[in-house]
N, C-alpha and C positions, 0 to 999 in steps of 0.2 A: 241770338236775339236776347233783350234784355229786357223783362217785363215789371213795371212800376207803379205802384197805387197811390194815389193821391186825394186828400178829403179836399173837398171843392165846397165853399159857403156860401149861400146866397143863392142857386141853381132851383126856378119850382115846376118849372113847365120845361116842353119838348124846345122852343126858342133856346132856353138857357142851355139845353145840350146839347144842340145845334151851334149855340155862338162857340161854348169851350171846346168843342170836338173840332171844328173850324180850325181856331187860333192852334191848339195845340199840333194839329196834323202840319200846319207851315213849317215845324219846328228840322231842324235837321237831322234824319234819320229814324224821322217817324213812321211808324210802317202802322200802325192801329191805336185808334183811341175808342175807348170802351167806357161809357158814364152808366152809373147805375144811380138814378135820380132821387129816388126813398132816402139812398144813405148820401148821397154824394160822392160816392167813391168813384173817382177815373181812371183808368189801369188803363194804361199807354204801355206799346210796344214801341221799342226803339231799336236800330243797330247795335247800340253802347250805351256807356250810360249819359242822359241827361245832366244839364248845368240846372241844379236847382232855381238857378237866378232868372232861367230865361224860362222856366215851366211856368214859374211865379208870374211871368211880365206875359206872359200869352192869355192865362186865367186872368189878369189884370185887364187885359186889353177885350177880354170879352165881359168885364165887367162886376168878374168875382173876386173870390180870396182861394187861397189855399191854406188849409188850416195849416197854423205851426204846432 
């Protein structure tokens, strides 16, 4: 298992960690996604590791950023 934290922008209520937590679990190999809302941080479990491109386009598609 491979575990990954990611700052998430825009995120202010339980909605917004409901849509990222969503998008990000579709992802391939996702086994847990963890949002801690105060900082933004999302720590996703995966099999392996994640394609930065598609973590980005999942947080995208629920309508946030992920900080670079």
């Amino acid at each position: 298992m491979r575990t990954t934290t990611y700052t998430v922008t825009g995120m202010t209520c339980a909605h917004c960690v409901n849509a990222v937590t969503e998008e990000l679990r579709h992802l391939d190999g996702v086994s847990a996604v963890q949002v801690d809302l105060p900082t933004g941080a999302v720590t996703v479990t995966s099999d392996g590791p994640l394609d930065p491109a598609e973590v980005r386009a999942a947080v995208d598609e629920a309508g946030y950023a992920v900080a670079v």
